[in-house]
C-alpha positions as CSV (number, residue, x, y, z in Angstrom):
1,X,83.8,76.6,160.5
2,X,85.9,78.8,162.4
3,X,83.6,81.6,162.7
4,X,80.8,78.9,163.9
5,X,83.2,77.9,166.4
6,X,84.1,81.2,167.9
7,X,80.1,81.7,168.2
8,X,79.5,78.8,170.2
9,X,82.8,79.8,172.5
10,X,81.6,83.5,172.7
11,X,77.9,82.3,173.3
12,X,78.7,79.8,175.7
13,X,81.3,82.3,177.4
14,X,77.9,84.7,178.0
15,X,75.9,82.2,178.9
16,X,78.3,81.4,182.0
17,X,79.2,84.8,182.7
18,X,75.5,86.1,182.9
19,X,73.5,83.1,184.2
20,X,76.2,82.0,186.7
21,X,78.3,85.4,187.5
22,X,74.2,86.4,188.5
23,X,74.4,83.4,191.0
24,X,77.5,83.6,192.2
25,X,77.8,87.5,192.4
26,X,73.9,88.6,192.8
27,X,71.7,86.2,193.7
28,X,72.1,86.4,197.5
29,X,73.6,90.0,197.7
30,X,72.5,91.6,200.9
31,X,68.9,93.8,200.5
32,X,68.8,93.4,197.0
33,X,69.7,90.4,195.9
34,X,67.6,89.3,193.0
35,X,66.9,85.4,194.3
36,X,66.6,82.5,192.1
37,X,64.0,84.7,190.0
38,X,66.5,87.3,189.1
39,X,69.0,84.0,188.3
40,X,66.4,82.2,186.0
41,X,65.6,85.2,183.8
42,X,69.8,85.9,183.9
43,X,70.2,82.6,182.0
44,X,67.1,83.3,180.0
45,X,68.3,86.7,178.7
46,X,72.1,85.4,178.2
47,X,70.6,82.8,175.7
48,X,68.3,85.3,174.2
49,X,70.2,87.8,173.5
50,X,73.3,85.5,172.1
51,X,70.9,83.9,170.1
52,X,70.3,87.4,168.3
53,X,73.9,88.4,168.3
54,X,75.6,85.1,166.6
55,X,72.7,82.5,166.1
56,X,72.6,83.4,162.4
57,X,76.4,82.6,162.2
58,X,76.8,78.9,164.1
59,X,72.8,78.5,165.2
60,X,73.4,79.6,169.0
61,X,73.4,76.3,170.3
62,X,75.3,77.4,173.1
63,X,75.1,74.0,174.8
64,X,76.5,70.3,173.9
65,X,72.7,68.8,174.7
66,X,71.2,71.3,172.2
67,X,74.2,70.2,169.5
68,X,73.4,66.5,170.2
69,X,69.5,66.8,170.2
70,X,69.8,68.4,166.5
71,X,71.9,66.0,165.0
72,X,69.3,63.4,166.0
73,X,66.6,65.9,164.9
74,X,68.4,66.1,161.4
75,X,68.9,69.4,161.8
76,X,72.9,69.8,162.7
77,X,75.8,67.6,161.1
78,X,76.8,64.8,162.8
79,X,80.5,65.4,162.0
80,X,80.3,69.2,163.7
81,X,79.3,67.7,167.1
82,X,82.9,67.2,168.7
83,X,84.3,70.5,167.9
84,X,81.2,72.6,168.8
85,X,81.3,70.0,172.5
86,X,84.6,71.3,172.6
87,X,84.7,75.0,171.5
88,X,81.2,75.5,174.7
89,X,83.2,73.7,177.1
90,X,86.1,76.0,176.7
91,X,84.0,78.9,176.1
92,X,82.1,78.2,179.2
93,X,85.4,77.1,181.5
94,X,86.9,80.6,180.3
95,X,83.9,82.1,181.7
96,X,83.9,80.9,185.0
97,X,87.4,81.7,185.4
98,X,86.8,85.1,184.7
99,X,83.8,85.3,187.0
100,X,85.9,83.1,189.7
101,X,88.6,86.2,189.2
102,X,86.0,88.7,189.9
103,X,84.2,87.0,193.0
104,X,87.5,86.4,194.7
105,X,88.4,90.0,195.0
106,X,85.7,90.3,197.3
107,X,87.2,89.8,201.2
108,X,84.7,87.7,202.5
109,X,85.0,85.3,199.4
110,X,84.5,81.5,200.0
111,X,84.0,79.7,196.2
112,X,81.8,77.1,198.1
113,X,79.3,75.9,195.7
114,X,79.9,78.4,192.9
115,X,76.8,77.6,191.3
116,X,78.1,74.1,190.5
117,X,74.9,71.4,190.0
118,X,74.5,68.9,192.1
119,X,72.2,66.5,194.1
120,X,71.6,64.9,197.8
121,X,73.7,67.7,199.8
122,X,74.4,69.6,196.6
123,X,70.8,69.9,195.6
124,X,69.7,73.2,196.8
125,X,66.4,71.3,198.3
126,X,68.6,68.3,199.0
127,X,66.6,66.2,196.4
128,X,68.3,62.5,195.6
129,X,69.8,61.5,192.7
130,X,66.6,59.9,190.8
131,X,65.1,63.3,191.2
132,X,67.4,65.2,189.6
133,X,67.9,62.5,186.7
134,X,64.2,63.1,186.0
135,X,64.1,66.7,186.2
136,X,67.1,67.1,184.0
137,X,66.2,64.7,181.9
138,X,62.8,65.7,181.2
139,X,63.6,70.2,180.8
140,X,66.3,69.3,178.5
141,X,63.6,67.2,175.9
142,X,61.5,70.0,176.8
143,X,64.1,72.4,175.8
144,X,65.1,71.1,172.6
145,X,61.1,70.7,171.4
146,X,61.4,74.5,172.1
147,X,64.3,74.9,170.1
148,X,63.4,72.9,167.2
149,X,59.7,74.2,166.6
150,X,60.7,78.3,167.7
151,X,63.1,77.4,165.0
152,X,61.2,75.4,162.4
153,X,59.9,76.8,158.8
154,X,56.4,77.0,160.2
155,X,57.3,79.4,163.2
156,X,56.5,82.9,162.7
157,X,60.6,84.3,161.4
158,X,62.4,86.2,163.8
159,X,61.2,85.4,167.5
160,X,62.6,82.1,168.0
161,X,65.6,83.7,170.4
162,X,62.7,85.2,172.2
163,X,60.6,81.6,172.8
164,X,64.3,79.9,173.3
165,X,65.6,82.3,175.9
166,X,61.3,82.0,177.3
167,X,61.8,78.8,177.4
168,X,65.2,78.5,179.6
169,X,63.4,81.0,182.0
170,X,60.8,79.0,182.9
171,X,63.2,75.2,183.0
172,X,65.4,77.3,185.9
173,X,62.3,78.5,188.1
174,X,60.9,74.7,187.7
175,X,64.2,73.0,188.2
176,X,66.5,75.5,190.6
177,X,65.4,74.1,193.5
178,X,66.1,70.4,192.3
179,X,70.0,70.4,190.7
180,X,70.2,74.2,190.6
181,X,69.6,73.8,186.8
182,X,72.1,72.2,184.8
183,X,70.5,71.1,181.1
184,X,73.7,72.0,180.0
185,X,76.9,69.9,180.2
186,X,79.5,72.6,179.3
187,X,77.7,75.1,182.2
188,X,77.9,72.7,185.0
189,X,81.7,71.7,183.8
190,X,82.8,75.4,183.6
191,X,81.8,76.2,187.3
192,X,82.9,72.5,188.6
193,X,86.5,73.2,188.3
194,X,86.2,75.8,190.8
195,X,83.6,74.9,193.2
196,X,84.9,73.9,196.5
197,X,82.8,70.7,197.3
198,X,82.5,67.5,195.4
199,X,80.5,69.1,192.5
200,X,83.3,67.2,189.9
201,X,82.2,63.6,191.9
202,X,78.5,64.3,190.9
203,X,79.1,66.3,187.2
204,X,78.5,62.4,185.6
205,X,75.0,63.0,186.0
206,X,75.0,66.5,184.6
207,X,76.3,65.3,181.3
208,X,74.4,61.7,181.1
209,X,71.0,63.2,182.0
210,X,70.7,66.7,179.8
211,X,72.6,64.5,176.7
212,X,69.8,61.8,177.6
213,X,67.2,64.8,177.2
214,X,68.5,65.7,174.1
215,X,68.5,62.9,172.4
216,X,64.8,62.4,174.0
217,X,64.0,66.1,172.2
218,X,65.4,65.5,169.0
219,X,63.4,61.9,168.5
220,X,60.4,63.4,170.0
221,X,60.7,66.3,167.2
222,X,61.8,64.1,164.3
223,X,58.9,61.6,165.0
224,X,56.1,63.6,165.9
225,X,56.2,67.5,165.2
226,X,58.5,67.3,161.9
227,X,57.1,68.6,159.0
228,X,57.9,66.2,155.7
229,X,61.5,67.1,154.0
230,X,62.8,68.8,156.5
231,X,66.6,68.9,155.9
232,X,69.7,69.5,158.3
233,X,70.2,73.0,158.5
């Protein structure tokens, strides 16, 4: 258990260091900034290329909506949940220190939004709050179905990191522009504790709606695209 543990904190750690350290520290850099483009294949890749690195030791999850959408799937234990929750939300909160250290020794920083999710003023297109509920809701069902059939015993072995990290890409071009892409509850904690607006006042939404999603996948997956027998893995 330990060893799944410090894969989901060292996963989760990349996952906030890449996807958000390419917000914070590249997305809007002067001439060649790489834009919300560059940002949504950053979280694509970090998921990718963890899911290579220790998805065969703790299943790359990487997110407490995926963790929660497989339990209801019947593909993760129930009793695992809590301590993988726990062992992404520190993995990602260490990360955004780390990247909060290394974007403050610029000497114009301001931590400002620090790619914290958010919606009304903190929406990057200043959609409301039903809005971002639906979109959040809706990528993260759409996420897990990735998850669970790239993963499944009829998908062709060894790509599903490739599909899964695909499949984040295309959720942050969609959904950037609405909540600057949360579908994950530990990311949007990690950067929360050091944003400097009111990005803690709104993170409710940012774990009720992905969590919502999951659960959403994982029936969705168990009822409709699960092939007979299939066991918790």
């Amino acid at each position: 258990m330990q060893r799944k543990l410090a894969a989901e904190l060292f996963g989760t750690f990349w996952l906030v260091l890449g996807g958000c350290g390419s917000a914070v520290l590249a997305a809007g850099f002067p001439v060649t900034g790489i834009g919300f483009v560059g940002v949504a294949l950053a979280f694509g890749l970090t998921v990718l290329t963890m899911a290579f690195a220790v998805g065969g030791i703790s299943g790359g999850h990487f997110n407490p909506a995926v963790s929660l959408g497989l339990a209801v799937a019947g593909r993760f234990s129930w009793r695992d949940l809590v301590p993988y929750w726990v062992a992404q939300v520190v993995g990602g909160t260490l990360a955004a220190a780390v990247l909060y250290g290394i974007a403050s020794g610029a000497p114009d920083f301001v931590a400002g939004g620090f790619a914290a999710n958010g919606y009304g003023d903190r929406s990057p297109g200043h959609y409301g709050l039903a809005a971002a509920a639906v979109c959040e809701v809706v990528m993260t069902a759409f996420f897990l179905l990735i998850i669970l059939g790239a993963t499944s015993a009829e998908a062709p072995a060894g790509f599903a990191p490739i599909a899964i990290g695909l499949g984040l890409t295309i959720i942050h071009l969609v959904s950037i522009p609405v909540t600057n892409t949360s579908v994950n509850p530990a990311r949007s904690t990690a950067v929360a504790f050091f944003a400097q607006t009111n990005a803690l006042g709104q993170l409710w939404l940012f774990w009720a709606a992905p969590l919502l999603g999951g659960v959403i996948g994982g029936v969705l997956w168990k009822f409709f695209f699960a092939a007979r027998g299939e066991a918790a893995e």
